[in-house]
Structures are given as structure tokens and as C-alpha cells.
N, C-alpha and C positions, 0 to 999 in steps of 0.2 A: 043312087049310083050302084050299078052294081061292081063285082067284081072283074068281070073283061073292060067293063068301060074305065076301069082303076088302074087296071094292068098296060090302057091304051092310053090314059092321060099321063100315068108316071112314062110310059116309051117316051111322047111325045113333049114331056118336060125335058126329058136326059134329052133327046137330040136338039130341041132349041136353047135349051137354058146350059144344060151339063157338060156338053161336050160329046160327053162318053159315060160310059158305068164304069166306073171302077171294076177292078177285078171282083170274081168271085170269091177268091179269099179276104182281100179288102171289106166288102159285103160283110160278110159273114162277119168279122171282128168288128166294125159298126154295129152291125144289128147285137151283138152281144155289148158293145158299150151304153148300144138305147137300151136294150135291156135293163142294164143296171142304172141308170135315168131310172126308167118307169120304177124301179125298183126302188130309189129311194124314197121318189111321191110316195109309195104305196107307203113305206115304210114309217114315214113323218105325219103323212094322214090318218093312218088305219095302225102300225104300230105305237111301237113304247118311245120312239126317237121323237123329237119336234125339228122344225125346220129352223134351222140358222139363217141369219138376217141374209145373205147372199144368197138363200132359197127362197124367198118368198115370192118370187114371181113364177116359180116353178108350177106347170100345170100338168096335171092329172091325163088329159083328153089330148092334148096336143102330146106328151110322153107316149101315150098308144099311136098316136098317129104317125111319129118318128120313127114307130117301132112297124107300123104297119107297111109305110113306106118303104123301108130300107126290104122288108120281107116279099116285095113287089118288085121291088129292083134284083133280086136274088131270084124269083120266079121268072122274070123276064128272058132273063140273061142265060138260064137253063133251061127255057123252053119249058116249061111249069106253065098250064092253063090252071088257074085258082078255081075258077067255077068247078071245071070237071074233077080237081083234085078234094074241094074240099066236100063235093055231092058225095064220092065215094066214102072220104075218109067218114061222115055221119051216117050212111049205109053201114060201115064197118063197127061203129060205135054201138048202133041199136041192133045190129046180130048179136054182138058182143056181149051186149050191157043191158039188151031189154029187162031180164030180171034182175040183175046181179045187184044193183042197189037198192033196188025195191025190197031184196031181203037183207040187206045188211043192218044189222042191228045195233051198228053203231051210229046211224043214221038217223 
């Protein structure tokens, strides 16, 4: 799938299933509570914390996915094309970056 076809099936979930999109502030304070979701998977899998019995159904891929979602509902709504956004934003990274880490020596 790519990213237009993602951007075309979340539209097309919000007008048959949703109603409507919530606001874009709305948005925006979701995507910061998925955020902190994904945040705690990361942090019971990969950090010092474990998961409490109430967490164990909690999933890794589905957390990105809530996260990725609600960031598509937000692009939507703002007229954000992701393809054309994120083509640029990795042009802008390899102008950027092409050496910069290649010599960092903390690396």
C-alpha cells in the first residue's frame, strides 16, 4: 500500500465508519496520547520497566499503527499529500546528512 492509497482508505473509513474527523486540535492531542501508548510498549519491551498484568495484550505494531493513523487523519484534514511530503522531507535529510554521520565518531 502505498501512502496516497493510506491517505484514500483512512478518507474513506472517516466518511463511512466516522462521521467526520475530529478537529485538528482534537487530532493532534490523540496523536500525542498514541504517542505515549507506543511509548510505553517501547519502554516494557526495550527499556528497564515490565508490563503489568493490564498490559499484556498491548501490541508493539498495532501502537505504530494508531500512531500512524491518527498522523493521516491530521494530513487529511490539512491537505498534507504524505507521498509528496515525505519524498521531500528524505531529499532534505540526504542534502543534509549525507556526510554528517558518516563522520561522527560517536557512531
Amino acid at each position: 500500500m502505498t501512502l496516497d492509497e493510506a491517505q484514500q482508505q483512512v478518507d474513506d473509513w472517516i466518511k463511512k465508519y466516522g462521521v467526520r474527523y475530529f478537529s485538528e486540535l482534537t487530532n493532534m492531542a490523540v496523536l500525542m496520547e498514541e504517542v505515549g501508548e507506543l511509548a510505553r510498549v517501547m519502554v516494557r519491551t526495550y527499556g528497564e520497566q515490565s508490563f503489568k498484568n493490564s498490559e499484556q495484550s498491548l501490541n508493539l505494531a498495532d501502537e505504530m499503527a494508531d500512531v500512524l493513523w491518527v498522523l493521516i487523519c491530521i494530513a487529511n484534514q490539512t491537505g498534507v499529500n504524505l507521498t509528496d511530503a515525505f519524498s521531500k522531507n528524505m531529499e532534505k535529510k540526504t542534502i543534509r546528512d549525507s556526510e554528517r554521520h558518516k563522520s561522527n565518531g560517536k557512531l
